[in-house]
N, C-alpha and C positions, 0 to 999 in steps of 0.2 A: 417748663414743667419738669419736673423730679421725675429721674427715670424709676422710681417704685410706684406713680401716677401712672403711667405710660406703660406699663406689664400688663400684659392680657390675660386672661385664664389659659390660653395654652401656652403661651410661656412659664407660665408660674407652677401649671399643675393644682389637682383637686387638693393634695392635702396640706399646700403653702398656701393656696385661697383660704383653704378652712381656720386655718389658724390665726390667719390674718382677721375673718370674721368674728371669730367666737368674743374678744373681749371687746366685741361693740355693741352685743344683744343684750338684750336684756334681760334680769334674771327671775324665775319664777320663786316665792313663796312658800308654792305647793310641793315644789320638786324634792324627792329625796335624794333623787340621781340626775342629774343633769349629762348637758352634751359631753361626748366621750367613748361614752359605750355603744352597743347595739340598739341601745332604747334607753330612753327616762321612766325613771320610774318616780309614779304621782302620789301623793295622800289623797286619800277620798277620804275624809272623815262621816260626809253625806250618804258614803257606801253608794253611792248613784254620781252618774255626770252627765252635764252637760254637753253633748259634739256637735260641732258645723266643719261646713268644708269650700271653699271659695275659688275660683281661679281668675284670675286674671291675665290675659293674652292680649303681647302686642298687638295692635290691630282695633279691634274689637271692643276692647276695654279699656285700653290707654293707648297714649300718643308717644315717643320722646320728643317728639315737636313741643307738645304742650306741660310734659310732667316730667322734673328732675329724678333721678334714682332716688332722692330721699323724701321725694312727693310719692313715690310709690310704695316705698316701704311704708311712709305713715298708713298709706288710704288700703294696703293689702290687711295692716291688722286692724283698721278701724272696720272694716266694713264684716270683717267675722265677731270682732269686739260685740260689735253691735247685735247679730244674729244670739250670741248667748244670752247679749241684756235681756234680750226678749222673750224669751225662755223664763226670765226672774231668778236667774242664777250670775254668778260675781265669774268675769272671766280668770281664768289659773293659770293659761299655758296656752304659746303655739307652738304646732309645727311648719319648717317652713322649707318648701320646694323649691329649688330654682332650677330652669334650664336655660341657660343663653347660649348666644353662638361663638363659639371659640376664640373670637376676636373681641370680646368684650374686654373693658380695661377692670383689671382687680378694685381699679377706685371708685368704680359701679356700684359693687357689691358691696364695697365699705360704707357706701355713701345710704345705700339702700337698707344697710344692718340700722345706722346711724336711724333712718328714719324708721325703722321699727320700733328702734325700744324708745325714741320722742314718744311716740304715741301713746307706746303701753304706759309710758311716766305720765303722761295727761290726761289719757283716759283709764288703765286702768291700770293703774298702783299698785304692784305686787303680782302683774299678768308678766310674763316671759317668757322667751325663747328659749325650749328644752328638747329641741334635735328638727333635723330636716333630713333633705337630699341634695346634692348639688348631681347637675348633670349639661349635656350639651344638645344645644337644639337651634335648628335655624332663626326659629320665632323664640324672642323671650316671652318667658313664662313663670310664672309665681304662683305657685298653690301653697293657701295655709289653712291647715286645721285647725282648730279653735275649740279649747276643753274649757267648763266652766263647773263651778260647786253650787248645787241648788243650797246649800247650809241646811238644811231640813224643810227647805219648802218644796209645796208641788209644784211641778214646771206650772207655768201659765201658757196653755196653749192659746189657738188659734179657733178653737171651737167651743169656746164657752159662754161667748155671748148670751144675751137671754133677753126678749121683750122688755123694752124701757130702763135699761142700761145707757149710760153715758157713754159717749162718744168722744175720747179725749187724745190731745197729740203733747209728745215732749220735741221739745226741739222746734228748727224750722223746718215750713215747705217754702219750695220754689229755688233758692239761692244756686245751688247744683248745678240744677238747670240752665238759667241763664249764663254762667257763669259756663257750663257747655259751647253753650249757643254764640257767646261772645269768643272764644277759645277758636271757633271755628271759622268766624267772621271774622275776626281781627289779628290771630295767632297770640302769643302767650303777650307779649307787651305792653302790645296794645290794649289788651282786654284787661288787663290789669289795673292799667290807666283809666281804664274807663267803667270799671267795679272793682274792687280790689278784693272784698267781702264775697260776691258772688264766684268770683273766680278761683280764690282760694277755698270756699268751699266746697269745690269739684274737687279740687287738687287736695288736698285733708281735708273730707268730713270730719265733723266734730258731732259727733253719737252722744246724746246723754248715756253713757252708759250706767253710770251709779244710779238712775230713775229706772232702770228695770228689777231691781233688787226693792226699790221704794213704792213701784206700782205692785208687785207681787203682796210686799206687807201690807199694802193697803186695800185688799183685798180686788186686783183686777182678775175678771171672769175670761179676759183672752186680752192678747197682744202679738206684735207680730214689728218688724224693723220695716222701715220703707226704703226700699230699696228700687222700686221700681215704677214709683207714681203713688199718688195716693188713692188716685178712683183705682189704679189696679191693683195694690193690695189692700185695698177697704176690700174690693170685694172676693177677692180670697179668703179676706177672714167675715165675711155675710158668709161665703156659700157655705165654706166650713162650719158655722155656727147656726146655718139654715134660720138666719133672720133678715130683714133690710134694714139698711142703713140711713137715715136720712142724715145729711152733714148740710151743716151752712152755709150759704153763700161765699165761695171763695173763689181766687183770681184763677187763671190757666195755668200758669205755672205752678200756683198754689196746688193745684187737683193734677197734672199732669207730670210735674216734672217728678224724675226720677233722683238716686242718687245721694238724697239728704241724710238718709240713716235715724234719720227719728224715729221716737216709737209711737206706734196708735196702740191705742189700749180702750178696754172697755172695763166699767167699772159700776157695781149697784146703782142705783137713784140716790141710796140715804149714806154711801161713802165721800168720805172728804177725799178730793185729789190734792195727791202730794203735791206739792212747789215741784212747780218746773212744767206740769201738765197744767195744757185749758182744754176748757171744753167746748167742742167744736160742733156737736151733733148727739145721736139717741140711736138708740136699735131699736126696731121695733119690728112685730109677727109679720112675717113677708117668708120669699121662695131664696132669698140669695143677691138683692138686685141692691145698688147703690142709687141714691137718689141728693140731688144737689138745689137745695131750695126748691122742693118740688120735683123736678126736673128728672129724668133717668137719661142718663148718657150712653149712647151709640157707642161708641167708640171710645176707648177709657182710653188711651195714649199709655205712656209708661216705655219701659225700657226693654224689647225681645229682642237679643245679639242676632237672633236666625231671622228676624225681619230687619231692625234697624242698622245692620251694619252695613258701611259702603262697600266693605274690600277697599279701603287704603291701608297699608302698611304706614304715612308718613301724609 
């Protein structure tokens, strides 16, 4: 290994890391001011924005057991990518936090830039890296913000639903999931071998993102990124929209797993859904409650870090 591989961050220092990062990110569009100064400065030509904000914590949220540094830079901006799609605004810009522990090697952070701006180039074209923070922590940690431009639309919330409104998803359910499941069971190799699709979908979501800007113009009345299961944020966005949801007959993983980054959306009876959405289900006059062929489920599953995590580090 090349001893510029083998430099850690306290070898190298904050401002020989930084430099080494900057011409691996990617660049924003929007930006009038990029990395350098005390801040970027943005166009809003919308005069409005879109914000989110994400963390991900060794532990908890990722493994290095199971995800390379540049599996996590792609899945840190896919998964705020995704929170703007859903909004129906074009993502413009992140920022990006890191705190690792002293001993990390600089070709971490190169590795992990590398997979940021992959992402932003396949999911969203013209989205880039225009400032962070670096800092030191025993746990790594990555937080990234996420700006986007509604272009003159109104966001598409989470409570606009309306009695006999369609019920429609972009993207997959379940892959995440098992691809989890097999990660945990097998560790990265194996599980690879034995879904290679599933697996890398934990490791990079792939977010329709360009269908949150196509559900908006097509007039959807709420949407929302799934991130967390589907019966659990269906019905964030029922209570929010204080209707029920009935959805179709789908598998366990289908309804439970977490992680996919697709969007559900809702949209009139007499609109066309864009390519890329089906329709899965209906809203209809109810208190807030999801309903699956009938059925109303106990226990929706999905992803709470304050319940589901084991405390492994590894």
């Amino acid at each position: 290994m090349a001893e510029a591989e083998r430099s850690t961050l306290a070898e190298v220092g904050e401002i020989a890391v930084l430099s080494r990062i900057f011409p691996r990110l990617p660049e924003s569009d929007a930006a009038l001011l990029g990395p350098g100064d005390d801040a970027a400065v943005m166009a809003a030509p919308d005069g409005r924005y879109v914000v989110t904000t994400d963390l991900l914590v060794h532990g908890p949220d990722f493994r290095w057991e199971f995800s390379t540094p540049e599996d996590l830079g792609w899945k840190a901006a896919a998964t705020n990518l995704s929170d703007v799609a859903a909004m129906g605004a074009r993502p413009t810009a992140l920022v990006v936090a890191l705190a690792a522990p002293a001993t990390t090697p600089v070709a971490v952070l190169e590795s992990l830039a590398d997979g940021l701006r992959l992402a932003c180039d396949e999911l969203a074209p013209g989205c880039g890296v225009v400032g962070g923070d670096l800092s030191t922590s025993d746990v790594f940690t990555i937080a990234v913000t996420a700006f986007g431009d509604l272009e003159g639309r109104p966001p598409v919330r989470r409570s606009g639903a309306r009695p006999g409104d369609v019920v429609a998803v972009a993207g997959e359910l379940g892959p995440a999931a098992r691809g989890l499941r097999l990660l945990f069971e097998h560790g990265r190799d194996e599980a690879l071998r034995r879904d290679a699709h599933a697996v890398g979908r934990q490791l990079r979501p792939a977010p329709p993102i360009a269908l949150g800007t196509a559900a908006a113009d097509a007039g959807a009345t709420a949407m929302l990124d799934l991130s967390d299961g589907l019966l659990l944020d269906a019905r964030r966005l029922a209570q929010a929209s204080a209707v029920d949801l009935e959805l179709d007959a789908l598998g366990d993983d289908e309804l439970r797993g977490g992680e996919d980054h697709s969007l559900l959306a809702t949209f009139p009876p007499d609109a066309a859904l864009p390519a890329g959405f089906r329709a899965i289900g209906r809203a209809v006059a109810g208190s807030g409650r999801v309903l699956v062929a009938g059925r109303e489920f106990a226990g929706l599953g999905g992803w709470d870090p304050y319940e589901d995590w084991d405390g492994r580090l590894s």
